[in-house]
N, C-alpha and C positions, 0 to 999 in steps of 0.2 A: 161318355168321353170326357179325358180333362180340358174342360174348357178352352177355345180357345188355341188349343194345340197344333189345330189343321196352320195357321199363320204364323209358326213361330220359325228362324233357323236353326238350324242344329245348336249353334250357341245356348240362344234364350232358351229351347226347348229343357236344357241341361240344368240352366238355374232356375225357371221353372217346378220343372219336376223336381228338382232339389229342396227348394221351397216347401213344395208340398209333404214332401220325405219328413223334411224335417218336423211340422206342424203334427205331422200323424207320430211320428217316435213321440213326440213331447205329449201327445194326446195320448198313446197307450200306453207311458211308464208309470202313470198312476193303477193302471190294471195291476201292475207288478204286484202290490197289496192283497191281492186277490188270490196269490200262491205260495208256498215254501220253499226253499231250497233241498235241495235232494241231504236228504239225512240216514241214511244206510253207507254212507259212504263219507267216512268223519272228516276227511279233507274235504270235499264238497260241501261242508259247510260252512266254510269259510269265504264263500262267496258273497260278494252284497247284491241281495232280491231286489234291490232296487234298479239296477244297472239295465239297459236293453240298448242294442245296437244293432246294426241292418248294413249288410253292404251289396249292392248289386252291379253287377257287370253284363254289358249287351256284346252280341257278336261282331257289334259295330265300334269296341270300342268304348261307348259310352260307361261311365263309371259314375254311381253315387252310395254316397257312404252317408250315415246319420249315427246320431245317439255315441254310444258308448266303443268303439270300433276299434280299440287298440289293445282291450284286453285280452290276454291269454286265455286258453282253455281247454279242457280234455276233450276228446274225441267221444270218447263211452261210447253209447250204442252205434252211434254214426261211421264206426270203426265196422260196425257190420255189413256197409253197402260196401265197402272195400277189400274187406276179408274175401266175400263171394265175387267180387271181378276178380282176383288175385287166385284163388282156388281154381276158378273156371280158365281160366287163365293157363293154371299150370298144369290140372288135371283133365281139363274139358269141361263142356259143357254137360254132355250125355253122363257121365260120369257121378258131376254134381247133381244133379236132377234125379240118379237113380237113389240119391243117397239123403237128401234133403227137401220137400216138397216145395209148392209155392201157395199155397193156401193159408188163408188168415186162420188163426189161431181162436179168436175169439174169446181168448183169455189176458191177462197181464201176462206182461212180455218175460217176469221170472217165473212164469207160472209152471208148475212141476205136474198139479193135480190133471192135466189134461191127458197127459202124456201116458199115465195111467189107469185110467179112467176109458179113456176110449181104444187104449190096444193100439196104439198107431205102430205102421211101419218103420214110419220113419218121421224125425221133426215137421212140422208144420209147412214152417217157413226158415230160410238164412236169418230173419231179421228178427226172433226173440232169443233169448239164449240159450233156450236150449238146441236151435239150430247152430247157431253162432259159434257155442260150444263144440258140436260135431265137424261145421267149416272148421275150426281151427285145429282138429283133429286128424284132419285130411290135407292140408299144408302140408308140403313136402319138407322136410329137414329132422337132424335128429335134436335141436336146440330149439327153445323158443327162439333165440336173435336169428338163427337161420329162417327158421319159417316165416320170421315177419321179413325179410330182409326185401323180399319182393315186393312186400307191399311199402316200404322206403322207398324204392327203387321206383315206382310209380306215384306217389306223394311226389318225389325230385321230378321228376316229370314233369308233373301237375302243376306243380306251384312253385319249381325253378329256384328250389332249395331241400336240404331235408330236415326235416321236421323232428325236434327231438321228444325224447321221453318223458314226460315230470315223474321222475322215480317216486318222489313226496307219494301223488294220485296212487301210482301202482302198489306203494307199500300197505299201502293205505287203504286197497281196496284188496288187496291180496290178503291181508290180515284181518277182514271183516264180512268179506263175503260168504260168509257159510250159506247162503242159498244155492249159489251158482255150486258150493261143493257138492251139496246136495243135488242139484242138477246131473250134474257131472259123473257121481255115482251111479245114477240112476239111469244112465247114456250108458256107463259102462257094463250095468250088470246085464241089460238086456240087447248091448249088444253094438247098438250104434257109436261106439270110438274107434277108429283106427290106429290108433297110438296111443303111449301112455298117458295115463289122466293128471297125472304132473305135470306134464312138458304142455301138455295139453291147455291147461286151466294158466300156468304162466305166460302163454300164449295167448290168451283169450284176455287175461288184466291188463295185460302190454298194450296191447294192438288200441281198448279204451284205454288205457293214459299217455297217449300218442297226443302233442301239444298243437294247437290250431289258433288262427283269427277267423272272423266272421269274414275277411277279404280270401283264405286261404276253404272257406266253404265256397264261396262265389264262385272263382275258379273251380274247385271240381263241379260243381253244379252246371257250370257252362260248359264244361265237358261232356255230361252227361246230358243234358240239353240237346248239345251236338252230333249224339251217337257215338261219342270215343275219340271225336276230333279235335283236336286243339285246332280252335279258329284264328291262330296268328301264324303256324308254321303248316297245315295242312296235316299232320303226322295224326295219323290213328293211333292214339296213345291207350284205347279200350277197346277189343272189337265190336265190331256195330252188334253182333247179335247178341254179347253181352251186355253191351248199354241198355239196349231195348229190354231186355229180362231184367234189370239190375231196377231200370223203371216203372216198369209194372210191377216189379215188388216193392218200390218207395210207394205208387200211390192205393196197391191196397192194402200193405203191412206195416209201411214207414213210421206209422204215428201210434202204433201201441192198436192197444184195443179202441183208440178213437179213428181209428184210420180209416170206416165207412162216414164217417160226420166229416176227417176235413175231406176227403175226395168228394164230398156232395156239398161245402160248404167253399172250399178253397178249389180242389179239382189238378191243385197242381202234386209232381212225384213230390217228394221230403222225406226225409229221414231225420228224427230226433234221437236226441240222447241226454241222461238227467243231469248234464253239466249247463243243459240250458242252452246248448247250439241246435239250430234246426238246416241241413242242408237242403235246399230246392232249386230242381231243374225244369227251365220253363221251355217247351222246346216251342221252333218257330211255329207260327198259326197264322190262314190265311183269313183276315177279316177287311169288311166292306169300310169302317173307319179305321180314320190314321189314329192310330195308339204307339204307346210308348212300346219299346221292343217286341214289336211283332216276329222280327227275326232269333226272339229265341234271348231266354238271361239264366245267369246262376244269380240265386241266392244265398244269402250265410246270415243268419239272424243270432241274436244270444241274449239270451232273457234265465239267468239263473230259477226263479220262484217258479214252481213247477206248480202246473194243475193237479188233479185225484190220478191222471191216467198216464201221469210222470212227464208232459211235455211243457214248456215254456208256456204259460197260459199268457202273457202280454206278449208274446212269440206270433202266435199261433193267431192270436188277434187281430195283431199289424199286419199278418199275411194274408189273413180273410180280408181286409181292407184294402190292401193293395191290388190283388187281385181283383175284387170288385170293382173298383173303381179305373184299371188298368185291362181288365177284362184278359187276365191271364189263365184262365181255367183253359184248359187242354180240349173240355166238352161241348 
């Protein structure tokens, strides 16, 4: 327990824990050294590895922010917990599930060789790309801006504005991704596209170069936390039965092929993506000490220098620590 905690009021408790927020960003931005910046993606390089930032929001209100928190950034993979509320959403759920499984992958998240290798029905999971590819395939509309427009429409929701494009990202990633085309072929020859692989794959660069902060992670995270609620106006903004699937596939696909190490080291949902943001939803937990947000927090963390398994490795760190020490693990 953080010391001391049980006698503070809600005040001190704020600059407190702030304190400590901060002492730990300052303590794990020297990790940052210890990563790369995501280099397949030639705008993504242009990030500084040095940078990490944290912002967390409680159902109470409580708000703390550290480090680097005002930078922009792209969505990338994290675009993928959203694709699949938005698909489930428009399609069903039954729907989705006949067409994209929920099982870890066990590979890296562009990985193509599994796909062929074991004969599968159908993708893995929503949250590597070659699922993600397929979600964005099954999007209702004959444009990409149509099919994303839903998921705008629920970003404006979320975060009580909408969220623009960085074309820069998209060009940029549309113009160098020959993996994902390769993916994308390989979806279509055997069968899993529902729609053209054009419309398809500009859909799927979009949805990752969709512009974010580390406070606009927080918020969905405390959505999802919530079950689909937004905890200031009451309005089910996700339904609950998609929250609940949406989190069991953060915490055991969220984090790549490392996503058995953090659910047994951190234990909370997350989803990363190689721009260096990690979204986490801590939902409420009943324990014997008084700890900070028992009633449930989002996260939004951004650590550009990526580990070997493509996630924010001083990200990933400060969140093993905070949970620790906050005893946010779900287990």
């Amino acid at each position: 327990m953080v010391q001391g905690i049980a006698n503070w009021n809600t005040g001190q408790t704020q600059e407190w824990l702030q304190k400590y927020v901060d002492d730990w960003v300052a303590f794990y931005r020297k990790h940052t050294n210890d990563g790369e910046v995501a280099s397949y993606i030639p705008v993504l390089q242009q990030a500084d590895p040095n940078d990490l930032g944290i912002s967390i929001i409680g159902r109470n209100g409580m708000s703390i922010r550290s480090g680097d928190t005002e930078i922009p950034f792209t969505l990338q993979s994290i675009s993928k917990v959203l694709s699949f509320i938005v698909a489930c959403m428009e399609r069903g759920i039954s729907y989705m599930l006949d067409r994209v499984d929920v099982e870890p992958s066990g590979e890296a998240f562009n990985s193509i060789m599994h796909l062929e290798m074991r004969q599968v029905e159908k993708p893995f999971n929503p949250l590597i790309n070659a699922g993600a590819i397929t979600v964005a395939s099954i999007l209702p509309g004959k444009t990409s801006d149509k099919r994303l427009e839903p998921m705008f429409q629920l970003l404006e929701k979320i975060l009580g504005y909408r969220p623009d494009l960085n074309v820069d990202v998209y060009e940029s990633e549309r113009d160098s991704s020959m993996r994902n085309r390769a993916i994308g072929y390989y979806l279509l020859e055997v069968g899993f596209l529902e729609s053209d692989l054009n419309i398809t794959l500009e859909t799927y660069f979009k949805q990752c170069s969709i512009e974010v902060t580390i406070d606009d992670l927080a918020r969905i995270g405390m959505v999802l936390a919530n079950d689909g609620m937004d905890t200031k106006t009451g309005e089910e903004i996700i339904p609950r039965q998609v929250a609940r699937i949406t989190k069991v596939l953060m915490l055991t696909c969220g984090m790549y092929d490392a996503s058995g190490k953090f659910a047994t080291y951190v234990g909370i949902p997350a989803k990363s993506g190689v721009s260096g943001g990690i979204v986490a939803a801590v939902p409420p937990r009943v324990r014997d000490e008084i700890m900070p947000f028992t009633d449930g927090c989002g996260i939004g963390v951004y650590g550009p220098a990526l580990g070997d398994k493509g996630n924010s490795i001083a990200g990933i760190r400060l969140l093993r620590h905070i949970a620790n020490q906050w005893d946010l693990s779900i287990f």
